[in-house]
mmCIF file of the N, C-alpha and C atoms, coordinates in Angstrom:
data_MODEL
# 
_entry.id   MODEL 
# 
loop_
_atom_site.group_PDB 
_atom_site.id 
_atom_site.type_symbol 
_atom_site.label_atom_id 
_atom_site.label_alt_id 
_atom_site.label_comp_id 
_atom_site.label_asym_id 
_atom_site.label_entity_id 
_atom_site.label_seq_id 
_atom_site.pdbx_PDB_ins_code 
_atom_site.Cartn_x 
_atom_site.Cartn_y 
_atom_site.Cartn_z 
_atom_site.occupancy 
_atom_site.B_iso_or_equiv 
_atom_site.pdbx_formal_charge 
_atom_site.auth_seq_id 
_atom_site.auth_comp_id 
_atom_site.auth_asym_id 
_atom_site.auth_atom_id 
_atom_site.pdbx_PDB_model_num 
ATOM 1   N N  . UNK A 1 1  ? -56.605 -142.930 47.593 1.00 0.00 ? 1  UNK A N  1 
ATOM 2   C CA . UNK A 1 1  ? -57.323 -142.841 48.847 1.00 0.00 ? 1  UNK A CA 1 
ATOM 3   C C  . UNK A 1 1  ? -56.338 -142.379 49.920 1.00 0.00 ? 1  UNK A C  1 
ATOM 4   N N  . UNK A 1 2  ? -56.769 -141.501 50.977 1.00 0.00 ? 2  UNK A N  1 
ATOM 5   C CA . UNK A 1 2  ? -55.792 -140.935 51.637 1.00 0.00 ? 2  UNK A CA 1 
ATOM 6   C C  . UNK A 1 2  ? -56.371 -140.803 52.920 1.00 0.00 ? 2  UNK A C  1 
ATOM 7   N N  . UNK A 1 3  ? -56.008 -141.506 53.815 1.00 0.00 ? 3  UNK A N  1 
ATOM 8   C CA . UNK A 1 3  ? -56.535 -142.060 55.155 1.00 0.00 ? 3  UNK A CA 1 
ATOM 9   C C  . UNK A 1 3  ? -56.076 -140.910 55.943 1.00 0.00 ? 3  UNK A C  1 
ATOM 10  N N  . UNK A 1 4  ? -55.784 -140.369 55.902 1.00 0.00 ? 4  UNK A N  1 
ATOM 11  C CA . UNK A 1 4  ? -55.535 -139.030 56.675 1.00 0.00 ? 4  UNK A CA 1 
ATOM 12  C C  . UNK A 1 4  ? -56.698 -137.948 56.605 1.00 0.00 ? 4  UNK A C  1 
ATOM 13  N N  . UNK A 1 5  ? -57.745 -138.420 55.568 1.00 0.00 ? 5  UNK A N  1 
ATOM 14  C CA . UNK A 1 5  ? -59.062 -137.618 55.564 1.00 0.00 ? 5  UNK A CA 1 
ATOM 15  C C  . UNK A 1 5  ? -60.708 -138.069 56.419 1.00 0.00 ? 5  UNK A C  1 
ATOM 16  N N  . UNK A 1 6  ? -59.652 -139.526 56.533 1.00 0.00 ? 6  UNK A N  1 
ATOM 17  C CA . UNK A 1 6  ? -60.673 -140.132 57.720 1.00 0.00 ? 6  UNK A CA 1 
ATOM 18  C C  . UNK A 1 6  ? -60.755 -140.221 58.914 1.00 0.00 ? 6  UNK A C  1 
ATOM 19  N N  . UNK A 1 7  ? -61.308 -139.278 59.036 1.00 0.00 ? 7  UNK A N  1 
ATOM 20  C CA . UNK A 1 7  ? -61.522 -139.246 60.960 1.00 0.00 ? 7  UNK A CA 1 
ATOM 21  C C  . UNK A 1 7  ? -61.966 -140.069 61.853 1.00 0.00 ? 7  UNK A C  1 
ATOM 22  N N  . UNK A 1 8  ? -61.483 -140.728 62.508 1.00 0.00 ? 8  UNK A N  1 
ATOM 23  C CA . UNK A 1 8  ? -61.759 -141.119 63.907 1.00 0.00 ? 8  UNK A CA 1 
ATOM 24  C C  . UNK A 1 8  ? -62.431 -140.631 65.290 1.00 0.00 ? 8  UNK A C  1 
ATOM 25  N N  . UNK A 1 9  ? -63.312 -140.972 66.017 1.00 0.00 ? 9  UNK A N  1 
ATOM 26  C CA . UNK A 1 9  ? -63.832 -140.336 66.639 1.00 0.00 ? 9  UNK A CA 1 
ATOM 27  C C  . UNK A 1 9  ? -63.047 -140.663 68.097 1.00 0.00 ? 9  UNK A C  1 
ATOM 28  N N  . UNK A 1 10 ? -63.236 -141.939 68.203 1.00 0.00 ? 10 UNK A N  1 
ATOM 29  C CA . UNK A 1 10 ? -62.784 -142.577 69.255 1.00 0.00 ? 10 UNK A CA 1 
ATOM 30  C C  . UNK A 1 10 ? -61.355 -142.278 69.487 1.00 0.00 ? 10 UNK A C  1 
ATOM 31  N N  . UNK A 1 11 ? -60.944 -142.016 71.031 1.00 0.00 ? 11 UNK A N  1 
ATOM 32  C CA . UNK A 1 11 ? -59.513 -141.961 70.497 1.00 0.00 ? 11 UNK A CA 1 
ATOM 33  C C  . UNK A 1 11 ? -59.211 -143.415 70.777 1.00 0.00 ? 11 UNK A C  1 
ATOM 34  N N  . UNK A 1 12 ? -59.129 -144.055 71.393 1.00 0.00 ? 12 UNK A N  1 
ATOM 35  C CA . UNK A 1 12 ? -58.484 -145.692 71.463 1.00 0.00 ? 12 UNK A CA 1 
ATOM 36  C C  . UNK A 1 12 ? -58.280 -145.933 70.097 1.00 0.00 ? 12 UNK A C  1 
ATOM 37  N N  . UNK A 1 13 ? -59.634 -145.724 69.495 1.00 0.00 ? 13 UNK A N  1 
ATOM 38  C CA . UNK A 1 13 ? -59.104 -146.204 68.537 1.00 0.00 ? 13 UNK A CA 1 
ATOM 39  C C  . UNK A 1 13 ? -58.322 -145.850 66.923 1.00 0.00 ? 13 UNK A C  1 
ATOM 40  N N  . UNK A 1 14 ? -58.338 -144.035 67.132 1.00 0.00 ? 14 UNK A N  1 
ATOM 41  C CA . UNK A 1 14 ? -57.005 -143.330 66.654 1.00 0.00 ? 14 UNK A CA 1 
ATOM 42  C C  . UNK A 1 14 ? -55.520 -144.065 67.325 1.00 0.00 ? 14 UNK A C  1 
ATOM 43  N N  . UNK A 1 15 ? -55.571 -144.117 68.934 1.00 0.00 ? 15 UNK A N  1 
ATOM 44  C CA . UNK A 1 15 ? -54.172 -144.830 69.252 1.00 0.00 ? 15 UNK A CA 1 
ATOM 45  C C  . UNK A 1 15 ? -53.624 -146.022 68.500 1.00 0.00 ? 15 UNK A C  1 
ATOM 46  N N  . UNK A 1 16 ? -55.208 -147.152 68.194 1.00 0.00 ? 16 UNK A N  1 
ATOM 47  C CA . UNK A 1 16 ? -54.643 -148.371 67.511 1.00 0.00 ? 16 UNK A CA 1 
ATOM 48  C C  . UNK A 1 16 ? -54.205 -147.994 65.940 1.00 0.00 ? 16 UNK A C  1 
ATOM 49  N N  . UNK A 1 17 ? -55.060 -146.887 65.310 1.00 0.00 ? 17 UNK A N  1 
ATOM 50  C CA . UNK A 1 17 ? -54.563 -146.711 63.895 1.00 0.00 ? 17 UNK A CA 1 
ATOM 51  C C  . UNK A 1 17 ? -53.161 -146.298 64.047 1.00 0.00 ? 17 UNK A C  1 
ATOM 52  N N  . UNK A 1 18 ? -52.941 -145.517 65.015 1.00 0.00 ? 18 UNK A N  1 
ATOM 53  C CA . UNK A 1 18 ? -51.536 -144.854 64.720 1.00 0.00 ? 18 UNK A CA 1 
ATOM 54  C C  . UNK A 1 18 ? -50.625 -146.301 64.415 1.00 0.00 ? 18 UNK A C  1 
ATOM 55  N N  . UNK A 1 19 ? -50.863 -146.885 65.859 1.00 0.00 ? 19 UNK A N  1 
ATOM 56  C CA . UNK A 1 19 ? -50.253 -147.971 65.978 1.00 0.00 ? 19 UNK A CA 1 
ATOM 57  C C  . UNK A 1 19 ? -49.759 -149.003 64.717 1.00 0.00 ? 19 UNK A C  1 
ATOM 58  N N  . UNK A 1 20 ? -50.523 -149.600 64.602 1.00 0.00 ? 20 UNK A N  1 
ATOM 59  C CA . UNK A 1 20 ? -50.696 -150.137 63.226 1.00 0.00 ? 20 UNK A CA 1 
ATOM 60  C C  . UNK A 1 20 ? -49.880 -149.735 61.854 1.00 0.00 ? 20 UNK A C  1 
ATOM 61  N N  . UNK A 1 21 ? -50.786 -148.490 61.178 1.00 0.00 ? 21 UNK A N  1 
ATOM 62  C CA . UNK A 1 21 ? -49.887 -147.651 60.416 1.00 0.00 ? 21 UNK A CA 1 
ATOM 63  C C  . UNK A 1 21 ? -48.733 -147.468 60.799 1.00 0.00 ? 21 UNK A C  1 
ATOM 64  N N  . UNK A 1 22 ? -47.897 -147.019 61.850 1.00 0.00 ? 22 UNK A N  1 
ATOM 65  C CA . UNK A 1 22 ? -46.204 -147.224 61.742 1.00 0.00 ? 22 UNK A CA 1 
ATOM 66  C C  . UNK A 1 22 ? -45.691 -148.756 61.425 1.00 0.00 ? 22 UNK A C  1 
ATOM 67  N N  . UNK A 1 23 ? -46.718 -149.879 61.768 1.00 0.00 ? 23 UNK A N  1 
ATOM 68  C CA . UNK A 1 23 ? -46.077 -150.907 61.585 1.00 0.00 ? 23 UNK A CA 1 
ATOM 69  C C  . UNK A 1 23 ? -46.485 -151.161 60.201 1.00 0.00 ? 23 UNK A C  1 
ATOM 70  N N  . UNK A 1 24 ? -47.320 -150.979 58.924 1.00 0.00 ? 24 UNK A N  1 
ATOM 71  C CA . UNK A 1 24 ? -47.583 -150.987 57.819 1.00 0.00 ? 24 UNK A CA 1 
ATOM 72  C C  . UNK A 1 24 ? -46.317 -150.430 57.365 1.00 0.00 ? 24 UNK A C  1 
ATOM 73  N N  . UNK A 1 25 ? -46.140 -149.122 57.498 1.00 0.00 ? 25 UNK A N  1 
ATOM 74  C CA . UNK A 1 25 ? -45.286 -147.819 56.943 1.00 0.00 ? 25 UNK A CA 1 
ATOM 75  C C  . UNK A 1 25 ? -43.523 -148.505 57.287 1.00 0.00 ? 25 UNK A C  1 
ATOM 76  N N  . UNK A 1 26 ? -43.643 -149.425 57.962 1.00 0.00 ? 26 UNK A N  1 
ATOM 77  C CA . UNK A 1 26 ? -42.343 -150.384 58.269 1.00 0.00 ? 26 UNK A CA 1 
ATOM 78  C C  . UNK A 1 26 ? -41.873 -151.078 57.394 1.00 0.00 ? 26 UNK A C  1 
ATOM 79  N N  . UNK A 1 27 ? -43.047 -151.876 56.623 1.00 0.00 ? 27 UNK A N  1 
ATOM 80  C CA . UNK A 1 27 ? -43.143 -153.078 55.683 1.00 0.00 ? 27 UNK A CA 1 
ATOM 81  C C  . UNK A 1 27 ? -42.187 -152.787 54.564 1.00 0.00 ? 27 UNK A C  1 
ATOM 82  N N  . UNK A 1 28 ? -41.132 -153.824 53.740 1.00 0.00 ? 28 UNK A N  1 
ATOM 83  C CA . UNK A 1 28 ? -40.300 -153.090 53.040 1.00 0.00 ? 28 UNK A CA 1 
ATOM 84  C C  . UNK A 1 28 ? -41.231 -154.428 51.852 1.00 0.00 ? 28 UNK A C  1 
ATOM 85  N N  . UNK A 1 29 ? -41.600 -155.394 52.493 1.00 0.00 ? 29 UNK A N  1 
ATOM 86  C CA . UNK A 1 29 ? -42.078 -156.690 51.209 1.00 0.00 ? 29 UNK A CA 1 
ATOM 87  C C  . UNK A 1 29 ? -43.476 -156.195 50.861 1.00 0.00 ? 29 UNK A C  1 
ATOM 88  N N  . UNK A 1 30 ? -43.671 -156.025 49.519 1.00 0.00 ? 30 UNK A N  1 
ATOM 89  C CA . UNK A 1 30 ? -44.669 -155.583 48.654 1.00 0.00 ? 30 UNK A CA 1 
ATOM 90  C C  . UNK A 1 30 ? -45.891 -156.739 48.200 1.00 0.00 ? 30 UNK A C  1 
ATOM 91  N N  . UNK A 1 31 ? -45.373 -157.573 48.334 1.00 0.00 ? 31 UNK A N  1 
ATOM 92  C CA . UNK A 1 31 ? -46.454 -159.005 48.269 1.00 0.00 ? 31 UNK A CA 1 
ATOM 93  C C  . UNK A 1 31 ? -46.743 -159.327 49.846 1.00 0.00 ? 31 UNK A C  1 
ATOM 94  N N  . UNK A 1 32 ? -46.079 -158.803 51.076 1.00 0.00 ? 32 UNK A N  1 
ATOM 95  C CA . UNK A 1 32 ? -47.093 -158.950 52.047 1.00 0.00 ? 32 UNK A CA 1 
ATOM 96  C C  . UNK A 1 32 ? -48.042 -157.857 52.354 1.00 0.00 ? 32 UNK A C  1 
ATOM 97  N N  . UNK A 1 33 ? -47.548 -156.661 51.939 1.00 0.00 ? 33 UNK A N  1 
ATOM 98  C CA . UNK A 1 33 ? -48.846 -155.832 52.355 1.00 0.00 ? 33 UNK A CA 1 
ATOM 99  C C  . UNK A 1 33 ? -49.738 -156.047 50.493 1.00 0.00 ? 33 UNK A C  1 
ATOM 100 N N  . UNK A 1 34 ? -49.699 -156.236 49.620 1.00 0.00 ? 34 UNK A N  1 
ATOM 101 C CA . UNK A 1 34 ? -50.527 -156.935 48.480 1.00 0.00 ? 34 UNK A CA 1 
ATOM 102 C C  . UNK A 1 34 ? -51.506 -157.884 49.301 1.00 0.00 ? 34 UNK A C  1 
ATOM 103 N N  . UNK A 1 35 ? -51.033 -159.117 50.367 1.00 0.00 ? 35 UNK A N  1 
ATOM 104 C CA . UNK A 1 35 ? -51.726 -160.016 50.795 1.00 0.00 ? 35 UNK A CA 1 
ATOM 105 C C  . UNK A 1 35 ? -52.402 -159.583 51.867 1.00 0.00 ? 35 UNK A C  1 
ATOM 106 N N  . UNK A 1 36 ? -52.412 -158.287 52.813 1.00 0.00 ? 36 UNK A N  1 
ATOM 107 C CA . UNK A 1 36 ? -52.968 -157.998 53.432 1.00 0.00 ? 36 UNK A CA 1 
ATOM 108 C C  . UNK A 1 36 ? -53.930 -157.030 53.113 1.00 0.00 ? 36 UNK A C  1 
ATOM 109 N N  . UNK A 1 37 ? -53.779 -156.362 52.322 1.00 0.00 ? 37 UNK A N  1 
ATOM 110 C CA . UNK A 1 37 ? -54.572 -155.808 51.022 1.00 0.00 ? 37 UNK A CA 1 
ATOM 111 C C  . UNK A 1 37 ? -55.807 -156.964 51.194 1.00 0.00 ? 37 UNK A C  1 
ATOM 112 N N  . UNK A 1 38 ? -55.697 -157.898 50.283 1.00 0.00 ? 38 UNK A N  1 
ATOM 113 C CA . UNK A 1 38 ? -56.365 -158.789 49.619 1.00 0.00 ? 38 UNK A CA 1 
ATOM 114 C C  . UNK A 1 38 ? -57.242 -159.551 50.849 1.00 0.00 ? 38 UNK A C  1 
ATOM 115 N N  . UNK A 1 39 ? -56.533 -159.691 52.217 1.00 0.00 ? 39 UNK A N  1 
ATOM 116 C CA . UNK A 1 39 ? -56.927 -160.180 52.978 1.00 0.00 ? 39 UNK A CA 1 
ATOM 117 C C  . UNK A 1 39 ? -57.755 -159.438 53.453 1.00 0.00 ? 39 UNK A C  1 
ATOM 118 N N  . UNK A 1 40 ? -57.647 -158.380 54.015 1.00 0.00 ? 40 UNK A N  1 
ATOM 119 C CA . UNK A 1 40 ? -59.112 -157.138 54.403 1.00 0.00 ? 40 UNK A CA 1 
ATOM 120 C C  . UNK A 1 40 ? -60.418 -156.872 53.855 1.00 0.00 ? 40 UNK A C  1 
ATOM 121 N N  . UNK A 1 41 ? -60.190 -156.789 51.921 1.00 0.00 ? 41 UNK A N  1 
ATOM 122 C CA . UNK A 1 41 ? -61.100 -156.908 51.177 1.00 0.00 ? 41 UNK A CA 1 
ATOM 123 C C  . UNK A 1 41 ? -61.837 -158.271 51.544 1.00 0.00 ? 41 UNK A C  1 
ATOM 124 N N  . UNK A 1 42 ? -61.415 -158.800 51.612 1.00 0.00 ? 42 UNK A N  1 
ATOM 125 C CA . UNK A 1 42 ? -61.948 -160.553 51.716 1.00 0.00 ? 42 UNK A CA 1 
ATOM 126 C C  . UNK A 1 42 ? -62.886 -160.327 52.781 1.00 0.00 ? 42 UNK A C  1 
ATOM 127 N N  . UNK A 1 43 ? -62.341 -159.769 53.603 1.00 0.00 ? 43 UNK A N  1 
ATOM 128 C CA . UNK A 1 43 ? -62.989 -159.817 55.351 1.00 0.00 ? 43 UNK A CA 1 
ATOM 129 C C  . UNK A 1 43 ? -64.111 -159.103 54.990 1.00 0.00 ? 43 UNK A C  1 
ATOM 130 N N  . UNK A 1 44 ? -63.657 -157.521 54.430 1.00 0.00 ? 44 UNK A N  1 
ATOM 131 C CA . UNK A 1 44 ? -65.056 -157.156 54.520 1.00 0.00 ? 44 UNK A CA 1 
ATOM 132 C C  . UNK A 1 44 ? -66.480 -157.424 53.941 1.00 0.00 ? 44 UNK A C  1 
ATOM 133 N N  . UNK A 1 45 ? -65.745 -158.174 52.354 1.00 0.00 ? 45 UNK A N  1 
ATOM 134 C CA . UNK A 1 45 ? -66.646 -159.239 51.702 1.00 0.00 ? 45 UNK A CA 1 
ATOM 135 C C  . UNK A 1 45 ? -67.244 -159.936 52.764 1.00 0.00 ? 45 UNK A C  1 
ATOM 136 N N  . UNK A 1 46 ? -66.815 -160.556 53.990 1.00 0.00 ? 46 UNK A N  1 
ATOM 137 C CA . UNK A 1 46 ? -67.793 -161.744 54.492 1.00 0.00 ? 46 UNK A CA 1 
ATOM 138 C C  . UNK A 1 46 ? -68.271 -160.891 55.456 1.00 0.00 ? 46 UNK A C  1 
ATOM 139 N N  . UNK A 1 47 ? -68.176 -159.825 55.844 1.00 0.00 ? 47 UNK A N  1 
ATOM 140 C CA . UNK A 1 47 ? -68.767 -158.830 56.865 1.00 0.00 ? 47 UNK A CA 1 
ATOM 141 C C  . UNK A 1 47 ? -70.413 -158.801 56.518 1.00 0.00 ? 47 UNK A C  1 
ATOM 142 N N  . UNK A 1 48 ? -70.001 -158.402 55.062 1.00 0.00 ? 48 UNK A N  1 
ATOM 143 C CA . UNK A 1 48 ? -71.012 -158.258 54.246 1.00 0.00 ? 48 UNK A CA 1 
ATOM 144 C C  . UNK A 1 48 ? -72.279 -159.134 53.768 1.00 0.00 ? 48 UNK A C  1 
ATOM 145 N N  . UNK A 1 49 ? -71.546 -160.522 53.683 1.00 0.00 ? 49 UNK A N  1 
ATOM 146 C CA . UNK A 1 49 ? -72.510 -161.605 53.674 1.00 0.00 ? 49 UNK A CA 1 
ATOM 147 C C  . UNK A 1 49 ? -73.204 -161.872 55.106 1.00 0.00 ? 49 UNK A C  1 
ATOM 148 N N  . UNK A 1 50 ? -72.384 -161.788 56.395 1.00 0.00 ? 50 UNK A N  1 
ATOM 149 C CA . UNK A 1 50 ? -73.376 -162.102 57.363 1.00 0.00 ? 50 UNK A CA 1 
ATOM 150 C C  . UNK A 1 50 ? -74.204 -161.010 57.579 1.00 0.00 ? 50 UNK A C  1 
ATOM 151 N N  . UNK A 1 51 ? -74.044 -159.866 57.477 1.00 0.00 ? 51 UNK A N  1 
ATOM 152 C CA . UNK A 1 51 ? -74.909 -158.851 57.618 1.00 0.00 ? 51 UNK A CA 1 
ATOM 153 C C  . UNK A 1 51 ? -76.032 -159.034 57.002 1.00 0.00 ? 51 UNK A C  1 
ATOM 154 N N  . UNK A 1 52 ? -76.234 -159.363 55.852 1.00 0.00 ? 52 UNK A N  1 
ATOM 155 C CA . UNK A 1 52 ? -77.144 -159.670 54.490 1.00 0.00 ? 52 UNK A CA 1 
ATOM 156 C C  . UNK A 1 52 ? -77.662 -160.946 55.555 1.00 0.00 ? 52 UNK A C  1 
ATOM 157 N N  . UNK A 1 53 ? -77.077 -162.047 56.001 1.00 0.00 ? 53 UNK A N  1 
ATOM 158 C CA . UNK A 1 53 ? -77.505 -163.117 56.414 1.00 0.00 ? 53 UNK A CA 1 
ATOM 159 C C  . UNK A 1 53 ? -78.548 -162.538 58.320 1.00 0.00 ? 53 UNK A C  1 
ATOM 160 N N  . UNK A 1 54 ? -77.898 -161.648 58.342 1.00 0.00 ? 54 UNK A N  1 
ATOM 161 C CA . UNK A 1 54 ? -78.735 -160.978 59.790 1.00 0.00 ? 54 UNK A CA 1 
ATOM 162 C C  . UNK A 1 54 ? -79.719 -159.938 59.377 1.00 0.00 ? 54 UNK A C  1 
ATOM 163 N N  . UNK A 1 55 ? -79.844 -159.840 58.526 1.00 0.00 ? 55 UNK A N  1 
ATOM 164 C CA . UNK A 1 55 ? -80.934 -159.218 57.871 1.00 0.00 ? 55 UNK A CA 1 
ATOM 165 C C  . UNK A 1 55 ? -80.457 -157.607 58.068 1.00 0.00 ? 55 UNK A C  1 
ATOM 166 N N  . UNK A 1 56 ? -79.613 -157.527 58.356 1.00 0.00 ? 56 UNK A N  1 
ATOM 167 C CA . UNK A 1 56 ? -78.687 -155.699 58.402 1.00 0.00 ? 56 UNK A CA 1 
ATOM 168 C C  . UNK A 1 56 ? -78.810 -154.866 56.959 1.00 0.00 ? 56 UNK A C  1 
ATOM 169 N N  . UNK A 1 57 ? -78.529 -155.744 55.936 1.00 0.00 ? 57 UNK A N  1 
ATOM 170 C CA . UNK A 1 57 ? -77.965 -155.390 55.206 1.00 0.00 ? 57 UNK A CA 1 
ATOM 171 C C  . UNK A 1 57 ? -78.488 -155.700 53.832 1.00 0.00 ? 57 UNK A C  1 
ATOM 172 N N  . UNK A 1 58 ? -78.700 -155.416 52.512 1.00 0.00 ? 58 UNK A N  1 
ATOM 173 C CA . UNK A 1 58 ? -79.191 -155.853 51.423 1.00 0.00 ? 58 UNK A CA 1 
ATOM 174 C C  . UNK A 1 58 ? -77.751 -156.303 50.449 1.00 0.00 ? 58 UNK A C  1 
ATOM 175 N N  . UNK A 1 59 ? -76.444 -156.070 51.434 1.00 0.00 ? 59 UNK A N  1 
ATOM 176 C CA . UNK A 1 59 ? -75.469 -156.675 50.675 1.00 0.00 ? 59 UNK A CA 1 
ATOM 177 C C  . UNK A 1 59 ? -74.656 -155.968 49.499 1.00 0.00 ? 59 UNK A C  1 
ATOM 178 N N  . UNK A 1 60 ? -75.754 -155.198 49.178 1.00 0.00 ? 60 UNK A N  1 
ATOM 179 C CA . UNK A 1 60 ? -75.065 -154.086 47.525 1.00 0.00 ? 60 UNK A CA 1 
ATOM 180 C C  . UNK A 1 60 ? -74.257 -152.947 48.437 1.00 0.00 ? 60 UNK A C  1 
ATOM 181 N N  . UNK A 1 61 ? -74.084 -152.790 49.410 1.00 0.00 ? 61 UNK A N  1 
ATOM 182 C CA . UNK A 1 61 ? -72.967 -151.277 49.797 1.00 0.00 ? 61 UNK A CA 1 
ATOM 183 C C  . UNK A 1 61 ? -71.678 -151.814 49.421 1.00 0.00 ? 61 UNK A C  1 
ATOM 184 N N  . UNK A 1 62 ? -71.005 -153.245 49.173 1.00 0.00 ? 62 UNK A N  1 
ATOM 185 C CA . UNK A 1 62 ? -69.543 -152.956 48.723 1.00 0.00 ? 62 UNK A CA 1 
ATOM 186 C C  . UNK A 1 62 ? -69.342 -152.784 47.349 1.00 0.00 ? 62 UNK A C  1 
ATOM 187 N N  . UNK A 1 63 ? -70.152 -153.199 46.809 1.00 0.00 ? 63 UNK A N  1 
ATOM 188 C CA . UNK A 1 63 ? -70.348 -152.290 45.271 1.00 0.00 ? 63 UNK A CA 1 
ATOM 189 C C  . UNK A 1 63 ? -69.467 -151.512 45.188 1.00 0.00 ? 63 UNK A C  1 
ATOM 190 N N  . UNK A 1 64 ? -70.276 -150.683 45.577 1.00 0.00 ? 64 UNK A N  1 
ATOM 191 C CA . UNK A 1 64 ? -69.876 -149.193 45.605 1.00 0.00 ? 64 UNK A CA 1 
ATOM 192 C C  . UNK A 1 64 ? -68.989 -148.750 46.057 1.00 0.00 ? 64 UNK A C  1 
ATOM 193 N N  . UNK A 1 65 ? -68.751 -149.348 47.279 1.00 0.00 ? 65 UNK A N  1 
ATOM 194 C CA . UNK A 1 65 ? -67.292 -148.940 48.296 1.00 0.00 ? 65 UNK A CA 1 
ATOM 195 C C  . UNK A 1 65 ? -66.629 -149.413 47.429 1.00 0.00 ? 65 UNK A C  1 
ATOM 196 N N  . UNK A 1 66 ? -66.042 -150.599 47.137 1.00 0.00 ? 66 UNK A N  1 
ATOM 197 C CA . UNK A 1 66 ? -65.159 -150.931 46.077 1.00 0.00 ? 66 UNK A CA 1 
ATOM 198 C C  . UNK A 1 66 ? -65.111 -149.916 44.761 1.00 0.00 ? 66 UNK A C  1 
ATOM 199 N N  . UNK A 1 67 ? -65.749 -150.384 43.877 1.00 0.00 ? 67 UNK A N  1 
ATOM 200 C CA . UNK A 1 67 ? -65.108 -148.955 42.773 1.00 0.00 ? 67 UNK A CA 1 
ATOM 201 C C  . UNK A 1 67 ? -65.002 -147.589 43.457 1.00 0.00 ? 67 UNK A C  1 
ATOM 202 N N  . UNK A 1 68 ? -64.922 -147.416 44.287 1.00 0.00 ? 68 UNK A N  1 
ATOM 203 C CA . UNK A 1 68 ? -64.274 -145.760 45.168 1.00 0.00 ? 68 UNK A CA 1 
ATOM 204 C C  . UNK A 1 68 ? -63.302 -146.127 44.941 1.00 0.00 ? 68 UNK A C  1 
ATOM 205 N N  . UNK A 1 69 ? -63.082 -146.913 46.095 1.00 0.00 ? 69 UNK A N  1 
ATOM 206 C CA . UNK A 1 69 ? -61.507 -147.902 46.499 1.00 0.00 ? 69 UNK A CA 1 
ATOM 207 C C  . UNK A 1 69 ? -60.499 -148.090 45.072 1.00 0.00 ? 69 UNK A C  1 
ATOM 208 N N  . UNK A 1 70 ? -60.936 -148.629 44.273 1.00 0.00 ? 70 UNK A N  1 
ATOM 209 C CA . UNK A 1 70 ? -60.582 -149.114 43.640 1.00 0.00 ? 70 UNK A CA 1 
ATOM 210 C C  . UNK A 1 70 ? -59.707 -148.011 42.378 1.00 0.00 ? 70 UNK A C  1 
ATOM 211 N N  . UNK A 1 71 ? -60.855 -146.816 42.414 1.00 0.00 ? 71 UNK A N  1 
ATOM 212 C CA . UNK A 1 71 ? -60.210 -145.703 41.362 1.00 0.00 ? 71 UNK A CA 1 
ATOM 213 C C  . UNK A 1 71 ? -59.348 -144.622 42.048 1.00 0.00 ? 71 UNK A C  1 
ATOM 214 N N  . UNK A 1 72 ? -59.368 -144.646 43.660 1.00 0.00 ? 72 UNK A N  1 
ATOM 215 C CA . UNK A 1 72 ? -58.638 -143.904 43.986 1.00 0.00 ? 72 UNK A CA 1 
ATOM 216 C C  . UNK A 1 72 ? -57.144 -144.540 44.208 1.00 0.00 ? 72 UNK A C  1 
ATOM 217 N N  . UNK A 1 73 ? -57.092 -146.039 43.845 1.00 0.00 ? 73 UNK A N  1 
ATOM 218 C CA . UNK A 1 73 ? -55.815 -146.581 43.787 1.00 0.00 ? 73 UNK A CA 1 
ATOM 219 C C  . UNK A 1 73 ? -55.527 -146.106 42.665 1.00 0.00 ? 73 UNK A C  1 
ATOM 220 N N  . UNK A 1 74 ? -56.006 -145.925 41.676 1.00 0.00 ? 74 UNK A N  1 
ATOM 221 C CA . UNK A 1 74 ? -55.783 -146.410 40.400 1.00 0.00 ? 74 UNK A CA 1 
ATOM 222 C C  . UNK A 1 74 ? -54.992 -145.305 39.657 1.00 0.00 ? 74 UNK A C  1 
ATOM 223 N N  . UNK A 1 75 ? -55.905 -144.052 40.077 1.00 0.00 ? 75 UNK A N  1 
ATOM 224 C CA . UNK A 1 75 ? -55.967 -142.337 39.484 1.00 0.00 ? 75 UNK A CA 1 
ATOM 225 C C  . UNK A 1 75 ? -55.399 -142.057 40.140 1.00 0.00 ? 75 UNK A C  1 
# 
């Protein structure tokens, strides 16, 4: 997956990605960005449940997002 193909519309919030990403691209410990990894997935897992719980959502879109995610780590 290559985040450089995802566009941003907003700029604020291109400024915060930049932001961010240099401080990722900093990280030299591999089990904290693993845990922040793990921690995001998580989040968006419960994104997902309240949405489903606000009636937004039928809940099945991380399915799918995930095995994307998942094979473009992989391949």
């Amino acid at each position: 997956m290559n985040p450089d193909k995802i566009e941003l519309e907003n700029l604020s919030k291109s400024f915060e990605y930049f932001k961010v990403a240099q401080e990722i691209d900093s990280i030299d410990d591999i089990d904290y960005i693993k845990n922040i990894a793990k921690s995001y997935y998580k989040l968006y897992l419960k994104q997902q449940e309240v949405l489903v719980q606000l009636g937004v959502s039928n809940g099945k879109q991380h399915d799918n997002l995930w095995y994307r995610v998942r094979n473009s780590l992989c391949c």
